[in-house]
RODREN-908346 format. One record per residue (C-alpha): x, y, z; residue number from 1. Coordinates in pm, 1 decimal, decimal comma. Example, Ala and Ser with C-alpha at 12.3 -4.5 7.8 and 13.67 -1.06 7.14 Angstrom:
REM RODREN-908346
        px        py        pz  pos
    1230,0    -450,0     780,0    1
    1367,0    -106,0     714,0    2
This chain:
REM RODREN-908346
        px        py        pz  pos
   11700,2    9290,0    8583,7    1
   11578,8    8990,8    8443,5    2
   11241,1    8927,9    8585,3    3
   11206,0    9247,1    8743,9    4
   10917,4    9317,6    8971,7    5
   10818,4    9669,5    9060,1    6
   10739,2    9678,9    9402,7    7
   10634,4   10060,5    9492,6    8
   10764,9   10405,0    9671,8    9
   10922,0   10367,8   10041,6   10
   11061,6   10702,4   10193,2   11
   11432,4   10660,0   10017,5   12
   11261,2   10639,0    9636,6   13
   11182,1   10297,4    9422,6   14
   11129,3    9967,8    9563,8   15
   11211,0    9689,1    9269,2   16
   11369,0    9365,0    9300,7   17
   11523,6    9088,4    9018,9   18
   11290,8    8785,2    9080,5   19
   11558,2    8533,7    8920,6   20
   11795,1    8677,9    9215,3   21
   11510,6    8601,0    9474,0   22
   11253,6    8348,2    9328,5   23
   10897,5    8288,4    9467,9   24
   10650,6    8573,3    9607,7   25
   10385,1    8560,9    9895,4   26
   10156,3    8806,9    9890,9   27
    9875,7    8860,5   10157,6   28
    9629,5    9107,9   10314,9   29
    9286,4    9146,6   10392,5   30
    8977,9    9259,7   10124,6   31
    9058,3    9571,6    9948,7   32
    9385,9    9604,1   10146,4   33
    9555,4    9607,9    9773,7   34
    9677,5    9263,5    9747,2   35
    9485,6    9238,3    9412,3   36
    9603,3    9524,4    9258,2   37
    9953,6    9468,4    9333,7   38
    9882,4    9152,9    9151,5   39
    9776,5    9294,4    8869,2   40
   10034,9    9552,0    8856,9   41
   10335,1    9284,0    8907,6   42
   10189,9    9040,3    8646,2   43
   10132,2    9363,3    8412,2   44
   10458,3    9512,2    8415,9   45
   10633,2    9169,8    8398,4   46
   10470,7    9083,4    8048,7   47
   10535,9    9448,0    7964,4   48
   10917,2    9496,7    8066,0   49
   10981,5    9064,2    7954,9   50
   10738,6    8988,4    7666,7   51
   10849,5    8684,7    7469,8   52
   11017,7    8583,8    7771,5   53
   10840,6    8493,6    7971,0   54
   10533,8    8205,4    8018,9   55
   10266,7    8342,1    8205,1   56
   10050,7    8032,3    8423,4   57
    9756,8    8214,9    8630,1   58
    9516,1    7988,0    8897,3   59
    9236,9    8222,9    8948,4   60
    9028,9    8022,4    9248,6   61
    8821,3    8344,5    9370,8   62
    8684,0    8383,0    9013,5   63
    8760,0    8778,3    9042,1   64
    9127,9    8876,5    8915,3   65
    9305,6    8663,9    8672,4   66
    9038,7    8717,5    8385,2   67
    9237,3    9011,8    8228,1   68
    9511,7    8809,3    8178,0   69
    9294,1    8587,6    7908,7   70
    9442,4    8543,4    7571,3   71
    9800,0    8664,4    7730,5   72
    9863,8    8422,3    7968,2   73
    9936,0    8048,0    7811,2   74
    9650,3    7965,4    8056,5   75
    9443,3    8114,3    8314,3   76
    9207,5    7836,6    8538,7   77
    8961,9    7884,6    8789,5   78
    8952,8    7567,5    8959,3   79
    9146,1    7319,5    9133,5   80
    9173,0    7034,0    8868,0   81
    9270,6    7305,7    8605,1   82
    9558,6    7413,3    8826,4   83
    9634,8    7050,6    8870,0   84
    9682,7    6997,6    8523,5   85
    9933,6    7322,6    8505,4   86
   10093,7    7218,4    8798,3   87
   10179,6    6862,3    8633,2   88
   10280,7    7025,3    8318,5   89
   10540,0    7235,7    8491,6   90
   10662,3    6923,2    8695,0   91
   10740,6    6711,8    8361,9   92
   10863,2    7103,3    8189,6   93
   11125,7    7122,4    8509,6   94
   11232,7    6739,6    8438,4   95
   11325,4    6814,0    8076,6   96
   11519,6    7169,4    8163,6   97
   11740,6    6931,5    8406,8   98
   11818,7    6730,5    8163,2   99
   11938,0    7022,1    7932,5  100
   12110,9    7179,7    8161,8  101
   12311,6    6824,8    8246,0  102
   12376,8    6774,0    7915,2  103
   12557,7    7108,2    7858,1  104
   12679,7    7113,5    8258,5  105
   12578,9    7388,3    8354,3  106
   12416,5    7518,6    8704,0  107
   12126,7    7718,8    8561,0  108
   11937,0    7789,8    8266,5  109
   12075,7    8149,9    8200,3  110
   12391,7    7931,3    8173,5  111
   12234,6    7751,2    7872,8  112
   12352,3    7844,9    7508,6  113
   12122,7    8085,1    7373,5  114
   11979,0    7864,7    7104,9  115
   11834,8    7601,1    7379,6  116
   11746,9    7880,5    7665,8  117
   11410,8    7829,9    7723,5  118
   11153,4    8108,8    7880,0  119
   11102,5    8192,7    8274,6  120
   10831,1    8065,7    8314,5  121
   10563,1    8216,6    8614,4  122
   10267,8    8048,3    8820,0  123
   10051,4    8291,2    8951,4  124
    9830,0    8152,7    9243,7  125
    9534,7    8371,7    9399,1  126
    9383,0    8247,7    9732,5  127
    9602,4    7941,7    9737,5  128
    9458,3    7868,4   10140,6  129
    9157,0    7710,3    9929,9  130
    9429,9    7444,1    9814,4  131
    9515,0    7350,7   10168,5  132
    9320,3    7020,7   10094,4  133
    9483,4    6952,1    9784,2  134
    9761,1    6718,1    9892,2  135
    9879,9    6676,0    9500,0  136
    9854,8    7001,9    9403,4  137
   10064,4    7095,9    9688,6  138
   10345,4    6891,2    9683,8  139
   10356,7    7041,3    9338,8  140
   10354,9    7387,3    9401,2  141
   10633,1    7309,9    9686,8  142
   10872,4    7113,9    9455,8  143
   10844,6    7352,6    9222,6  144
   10947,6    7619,5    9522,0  145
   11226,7    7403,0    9639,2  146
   11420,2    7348,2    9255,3  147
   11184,3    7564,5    9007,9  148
   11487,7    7903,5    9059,3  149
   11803,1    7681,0    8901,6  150
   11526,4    7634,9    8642,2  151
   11360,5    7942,1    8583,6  152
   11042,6    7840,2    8723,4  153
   10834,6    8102,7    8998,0  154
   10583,5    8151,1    9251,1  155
   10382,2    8440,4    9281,0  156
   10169,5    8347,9    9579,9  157
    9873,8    8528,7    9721,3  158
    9605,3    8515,4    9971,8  159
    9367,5    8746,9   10209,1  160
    9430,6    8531,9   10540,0  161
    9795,2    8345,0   10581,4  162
    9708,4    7997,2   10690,7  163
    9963,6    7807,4   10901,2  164
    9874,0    7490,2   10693,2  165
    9935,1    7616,7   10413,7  166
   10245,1    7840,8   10454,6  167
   10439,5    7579,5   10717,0  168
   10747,3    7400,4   10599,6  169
   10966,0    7400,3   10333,9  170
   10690,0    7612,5   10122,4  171
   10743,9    7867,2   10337,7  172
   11064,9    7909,4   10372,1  173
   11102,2    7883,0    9978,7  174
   10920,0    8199,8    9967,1  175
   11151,6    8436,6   10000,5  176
   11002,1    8757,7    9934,2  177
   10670,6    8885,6   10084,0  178
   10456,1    9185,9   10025,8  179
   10188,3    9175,3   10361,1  180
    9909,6    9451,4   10311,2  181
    9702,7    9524,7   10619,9  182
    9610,2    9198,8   10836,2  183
    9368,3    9208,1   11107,5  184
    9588,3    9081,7   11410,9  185
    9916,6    9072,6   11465,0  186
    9917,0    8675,8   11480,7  187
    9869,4    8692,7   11097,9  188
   10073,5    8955,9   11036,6  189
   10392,6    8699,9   11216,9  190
   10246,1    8413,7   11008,6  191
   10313,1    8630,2   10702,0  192
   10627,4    8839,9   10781,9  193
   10766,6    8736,4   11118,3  194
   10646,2    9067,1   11293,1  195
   10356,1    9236,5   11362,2  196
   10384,4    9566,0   11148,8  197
   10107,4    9455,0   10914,7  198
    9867,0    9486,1   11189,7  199
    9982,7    9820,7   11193,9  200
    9846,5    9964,6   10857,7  201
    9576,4   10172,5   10888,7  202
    9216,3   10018,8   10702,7  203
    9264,3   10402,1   10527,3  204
    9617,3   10318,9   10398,0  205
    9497,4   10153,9   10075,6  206
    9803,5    9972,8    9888,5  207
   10049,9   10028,0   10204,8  208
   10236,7    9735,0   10223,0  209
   10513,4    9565,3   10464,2  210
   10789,8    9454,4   10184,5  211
   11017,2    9169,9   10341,9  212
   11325,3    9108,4   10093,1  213
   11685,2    9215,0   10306,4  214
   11445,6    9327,3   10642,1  215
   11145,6    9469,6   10637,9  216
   10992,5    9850,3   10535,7  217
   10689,5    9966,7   10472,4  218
   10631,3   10058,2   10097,0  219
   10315,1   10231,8    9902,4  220
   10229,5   10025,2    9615,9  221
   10127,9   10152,0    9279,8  222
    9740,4   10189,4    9215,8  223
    9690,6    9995,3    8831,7  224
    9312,4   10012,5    8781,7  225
    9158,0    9723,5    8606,6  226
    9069,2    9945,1    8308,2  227
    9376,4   10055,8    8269,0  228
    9482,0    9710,6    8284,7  229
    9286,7    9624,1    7964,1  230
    9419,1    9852,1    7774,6  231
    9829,9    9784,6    7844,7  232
    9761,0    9403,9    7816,4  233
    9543,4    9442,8    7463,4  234
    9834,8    9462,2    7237,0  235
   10017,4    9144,3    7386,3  236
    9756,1    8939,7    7335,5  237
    9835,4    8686,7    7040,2  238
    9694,9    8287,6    7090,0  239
    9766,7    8253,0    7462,5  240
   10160,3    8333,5    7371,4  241
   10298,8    8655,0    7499,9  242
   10475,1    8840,6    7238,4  243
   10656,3    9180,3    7201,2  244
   10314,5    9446,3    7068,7  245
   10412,5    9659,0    6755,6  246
   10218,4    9941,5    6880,0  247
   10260,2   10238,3    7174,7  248
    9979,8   10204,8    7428,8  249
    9876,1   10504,9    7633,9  250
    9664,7   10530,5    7924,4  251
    9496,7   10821,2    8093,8  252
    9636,6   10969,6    8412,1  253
    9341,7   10932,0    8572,2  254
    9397,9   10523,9    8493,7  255
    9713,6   10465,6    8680,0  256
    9740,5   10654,8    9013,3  257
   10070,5   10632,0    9228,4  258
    9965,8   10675,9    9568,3  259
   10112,3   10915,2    9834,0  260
   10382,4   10751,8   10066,9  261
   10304,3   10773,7   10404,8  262
């Protein structure tokens, strides 16, 4: 896989999907459902398995995830004009891989010769309802949905409450995968996923998820403690640039805890 994203444990084994093959992730559930530590996990194993690689953009407007990706990501923001300023960056970043990949006439940046490839590139969004104001910064994030895949440009999505403002339209139907934790009513659960099996999750089943790629199945997701966290992201952490670490990193058992499928 190319950008591969480790999703967690169904009943038939490993859940993992390519996100070049299926760009842009939504995920959403309610407080301490698990949506932030699949986050962390996602974002941890993609700058572990891609490295150099990949350009990591995180928007963190809670104030209470995105700090442990400091010093790896090229930039981590916590407020809207910050994420503005990404958001425009990536906009005039997609305009100049277009015109590289018309000059050499080809249909997508993997296509490119090796010497001009440039990096996938991620935007990380946490509690993007708060941007459903933010007429700019949404047309952004949407155009960047609509063409950002040709150009190696993705979405990862999340929120604790789907709003119908926010997710309606073409935004929505850009984002094709979605990871729904435990929702409160099954009106939110069909906002997120179409059905109502995230109402379904138990407030016990911690990190039990309702993965929509081909269908839908419920999948456990893996438990990455913040700690834990630290101490994988440490070594790749070199000027805001992401870069392969020249040392093993080890973490306890007790740090990273795969949790029982149910």
């Amino acid at each position: 896989m190319r950008l591969p994203v480790y999703v967690g444990k169904s009943r038939t084994g490993d859940v993992a999907y390519d996100m070049v093959d299926h760009p842009h992730l939504l995920i959403a559930g309610e407080t301490g459902s698990g949506k932030s530590v699949a986050l962390r996990s996602i974002l941890t194993s993609l700058i572990r398995q891609v490295g150099a690689k990949l350009e990591l953009y995180c928007a963190d407007l809670k104030r209470s995830e995105f700090h442990v990706f400091r010093g790896v990501a090229r930039e981590v923001v916590t407020d809207v004009s910050g994420l503005e300023r990404i958001v425009l960056r990536l906009q005039r970043e997609m305009r100049h891989r277009g015109d590289l990949m018309d000059a050499e006439e080809v249909a997508h940046i993997d296509d490119l010769p090796a010497d001009k490839r440039p990096p996938y590139i991620v935007l990380a969004i946490d509690e993007v309802a708060l941007l459903k104001r933010e007429k700019d910064v949404m047309d952004g994030v949407e155009e960047i949905s609509t063409i950002g895949r040709a150009l190696g440009v993705f979405l990862v999505l999340a929120m604790q409450r789907p709003d119908a403002g926010v997710l309606d339209g073409r935004l929505k139907n850009n984002l094709t995968v979605r990871m729904a934790f435990r929702h409160s009513d099954a009106i939110n659960s069909r906002i997120t996923i179409g059905s109502d099996e995230a109402a379904r999750i138990l407030d016990r089943d911690k990190g039990r998820m309702v993965f929509k790629l081909n269908g839908c199945e419920y999948v456990q997701g893996p438990h990455l403690t913040l700690a834990a966290a630290r101490t994988l992201l440490n070594p790749y952490k070199n000027a805001n640039a992401i870069a392969k670490p020249n040392v093993n990193t080890s973490v306890s058992d007790n740090d990273i805890i795969e949790l029982e499928v149910l």
